[in-house]
N, C-alpha and C positions, 0 to 999 in steps of 0.2 A: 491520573491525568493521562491525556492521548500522547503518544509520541509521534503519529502523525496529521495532518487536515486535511480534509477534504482538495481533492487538488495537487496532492505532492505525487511525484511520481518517483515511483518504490521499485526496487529489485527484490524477487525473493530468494529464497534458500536454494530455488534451482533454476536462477539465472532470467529468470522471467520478468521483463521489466512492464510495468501497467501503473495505474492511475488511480491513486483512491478517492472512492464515488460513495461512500459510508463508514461508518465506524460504529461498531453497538456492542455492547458486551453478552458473554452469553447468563445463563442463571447460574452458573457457578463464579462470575465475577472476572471472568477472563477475558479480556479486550480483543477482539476480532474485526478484520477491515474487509469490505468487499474493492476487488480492487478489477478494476475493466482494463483486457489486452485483446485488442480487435475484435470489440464488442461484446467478449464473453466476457463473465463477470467468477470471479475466484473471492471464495472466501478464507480468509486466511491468520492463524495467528500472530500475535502483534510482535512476537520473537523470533518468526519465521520471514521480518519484512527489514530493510535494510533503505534508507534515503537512497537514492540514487546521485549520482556527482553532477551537476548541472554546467551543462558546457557552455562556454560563454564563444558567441558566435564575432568572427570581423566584422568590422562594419564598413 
């Protein structure tokens, strides 16, 4: 099962925050996310990604 969807926005292992725009596994069964940060796209494994903390803004 994914630990992320389409839409969440991820930090990785080096601090990098972006957006995941896919999820596919590869042929050895390892889940990998393509994850967009200023329109370049990172693919990345699914143990190197981390949810990010969602700031809740004033209203």
């Amino acid at each position: 099962m994914k630990k992320f969807s389409l839409g969440d926005v991820v930090n990785s292992d080096k601090g990098r925050r972006g957006v995941v725009r896919a999820a596919y596994k590869s042929r050895e069964g390892q889940q990998f996310y393509a994850v967009e940060k200023d329109g370049a796209i990172d693919h990345l494994e699914e143990d190197r990604l981390s949810l990010a903390p969602r700031v809740e803004l004033a209203a």
